[in-house]
N, C-alpha and C positions, 0 to 999 in steps of 0.2 A: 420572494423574487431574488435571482440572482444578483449579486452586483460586480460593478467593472472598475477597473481600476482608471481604465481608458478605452477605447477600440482598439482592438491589437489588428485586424484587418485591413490596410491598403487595399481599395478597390481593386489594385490589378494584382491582388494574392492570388496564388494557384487554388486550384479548386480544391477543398478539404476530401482527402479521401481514404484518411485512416486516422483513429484514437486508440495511443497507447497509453496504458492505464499503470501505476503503480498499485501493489497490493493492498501491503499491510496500513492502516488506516484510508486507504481510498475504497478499493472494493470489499474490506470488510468491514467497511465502520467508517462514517462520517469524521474525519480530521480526526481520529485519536489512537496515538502512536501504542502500541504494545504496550512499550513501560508506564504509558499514566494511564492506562487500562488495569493492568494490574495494580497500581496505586492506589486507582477508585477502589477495586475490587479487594484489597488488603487495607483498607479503610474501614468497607464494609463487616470485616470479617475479623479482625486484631487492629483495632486502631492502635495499640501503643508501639507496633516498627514504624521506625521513623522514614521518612521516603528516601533518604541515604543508602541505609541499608537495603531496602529494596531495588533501589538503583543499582547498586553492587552486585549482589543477588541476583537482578535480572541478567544482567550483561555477561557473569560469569556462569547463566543456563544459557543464554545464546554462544558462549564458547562452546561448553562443554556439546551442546546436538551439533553443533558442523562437526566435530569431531566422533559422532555416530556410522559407525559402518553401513547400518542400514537406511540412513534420511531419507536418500533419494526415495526410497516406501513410503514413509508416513505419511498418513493421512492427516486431518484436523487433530483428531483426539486422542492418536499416539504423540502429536507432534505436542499438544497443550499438553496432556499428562505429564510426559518426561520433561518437558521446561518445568514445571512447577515444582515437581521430584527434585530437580537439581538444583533449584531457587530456591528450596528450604531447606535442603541440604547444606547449602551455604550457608544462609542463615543460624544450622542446627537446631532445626526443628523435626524432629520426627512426629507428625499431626495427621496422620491419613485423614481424619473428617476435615479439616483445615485444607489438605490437599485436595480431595473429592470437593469442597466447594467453591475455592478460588479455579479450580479445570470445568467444571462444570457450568460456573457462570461464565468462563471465557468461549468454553465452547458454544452456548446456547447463543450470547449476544453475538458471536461471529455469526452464525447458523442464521437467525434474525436479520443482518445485515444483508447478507447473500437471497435471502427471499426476498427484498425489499428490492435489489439493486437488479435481480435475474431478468423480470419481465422488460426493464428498459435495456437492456443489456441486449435481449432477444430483437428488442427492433431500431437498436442501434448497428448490429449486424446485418441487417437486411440492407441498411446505406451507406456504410463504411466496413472498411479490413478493419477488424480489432486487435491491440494485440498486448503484453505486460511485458512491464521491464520492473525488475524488483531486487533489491537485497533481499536472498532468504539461503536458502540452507541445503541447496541441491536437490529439495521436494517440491518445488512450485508448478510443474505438470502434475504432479501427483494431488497437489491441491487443489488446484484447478478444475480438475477433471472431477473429482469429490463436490466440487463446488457446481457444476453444470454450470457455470454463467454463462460464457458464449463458446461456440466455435472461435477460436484465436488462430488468427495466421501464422503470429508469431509470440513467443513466451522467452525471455530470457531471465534468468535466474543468475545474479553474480559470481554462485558456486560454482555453477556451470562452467560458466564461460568465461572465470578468471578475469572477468571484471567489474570495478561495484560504485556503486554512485556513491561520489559526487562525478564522477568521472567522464567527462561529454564524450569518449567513446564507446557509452556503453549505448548512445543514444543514435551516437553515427551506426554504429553495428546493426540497430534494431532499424533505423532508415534502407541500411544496404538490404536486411533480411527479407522487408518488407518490397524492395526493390522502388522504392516511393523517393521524390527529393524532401529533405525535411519538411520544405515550406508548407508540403501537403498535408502535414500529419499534424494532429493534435496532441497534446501531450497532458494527462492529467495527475496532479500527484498531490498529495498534501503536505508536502516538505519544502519550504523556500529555496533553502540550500542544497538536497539532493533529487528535488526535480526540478523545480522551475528553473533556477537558475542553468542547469545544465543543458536540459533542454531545448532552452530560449539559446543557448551559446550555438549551438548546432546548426538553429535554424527553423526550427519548431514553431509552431505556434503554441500558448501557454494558459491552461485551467489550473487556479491552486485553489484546491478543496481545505477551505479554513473555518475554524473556530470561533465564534461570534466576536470576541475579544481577544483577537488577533490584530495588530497592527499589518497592515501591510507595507513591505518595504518600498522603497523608492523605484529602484533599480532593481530587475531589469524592467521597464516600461510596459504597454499594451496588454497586461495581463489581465485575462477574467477570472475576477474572484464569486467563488461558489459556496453557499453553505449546506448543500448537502449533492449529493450525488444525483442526485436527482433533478437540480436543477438546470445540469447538463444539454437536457434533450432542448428546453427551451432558450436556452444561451444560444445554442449553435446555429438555432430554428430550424 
């Protein structure tokens, strides 16, 4: 069952008539960020780097693809390949089978998540505008569309449009696109700090898709907490 942190709903709230979804651990994975994904998955695979250097390693693969001439292309599987490429290349690991199995479990368990989340995804669209606000790398139509999850009204991408969360105009932007006041919108993301909180600032209403053993914070109020994506459809009823 879902749980709440409180009712976020005032009786006389505007009628709910759109859900904007963050990406990277909402619609492709249950609360887990990129970097402890690959954490687990460099766990699995070389326990002895320490998650330091993974950290490091990750963040300077996420530099070097915005810096890719072609992102706006990639798909999942160029897009996992070359981050992993450039994540051991930090490190200085030259491992191709090392590389082939840390891109290959990223991509299957994204793949996995997307099949799980598609079908509610499909008749959540029949009630609501959908749409994604995401940090990513100038390819989130491109993934998107790889991904089939829904028809989306609106998609913004940071790279895009030179603005990036935590920033609550990325949220006002996505209310104007939508032509919606925020009050209408839902907003679902699994980051305290770069969804909820900005969101909620706007005027949103607010889903944080959390990890069993996640505290939740105090402030901002009224927030439904979710543990999987899934529990979405029956939160909202």
């Amino acid at each position: 069952m879902p749980l709440s942190t409180s009712t976020p709903h005032a009786p006389h709230a505007a009628r709910l008539e759109a859900i904007i979804f963050d990406y990277g651990g909402t619609l492709d994975g249950d609360a887990q960020h990129w970097f402890d994904h690959f954490v687990r998955l460099y766990s699995d695979a070389v326990s002895e780097i320490p998650p330091a250097a993974i950290k490091e390693a990750f963040y300077a693969a996420d530099a070097a693809l915005y810096r890719e001439a072609e992102i706006g292309t990639y798909g999942l599987e160029r897009m996992v390949r070359r981050h992993v490429a450039f994540q051991l290349s930090h490190l200085g690991r030259e491992d191709p089978r090392l590389a082939a199995r840390l891109a290959d479990a990223f991509i299957a368990d994204t793949r996995s998540a997307w099949d799980r989340n598609r079908p509610l995804l499909a008749r959540l669209v029949r009630r609501f505008r959908l749409g994604v606000v995401s940090n990513s790398y100038g390819n989130m139509p491109t993934l998107l569309a790889e991904a089939d999850l829904a028809p989306f009204a609106v998609i913004l991408d940071s790279a895009t449009v030179g603005i990036a969360k935590p920033d609550p105009a990325l949220y006002h932007l996505a209310a104007n696109r939508l032509e919606l006041p925020p009050s209408s919108i839902l907003h679902v993301g699994d980051s305290w700090e770069r969804d909820v909180v900005p969101a909620h600032a706007v005027g949103m209403r607010t889903a944080w898709l959390a990890r069993p053993d996640a505290t939740t914070p105090s402030e901002p109020s009224g927030v439904w907490r979710l543990g999987s994506l899934l529990d979405l459809e029956a939160t909202i009823g």
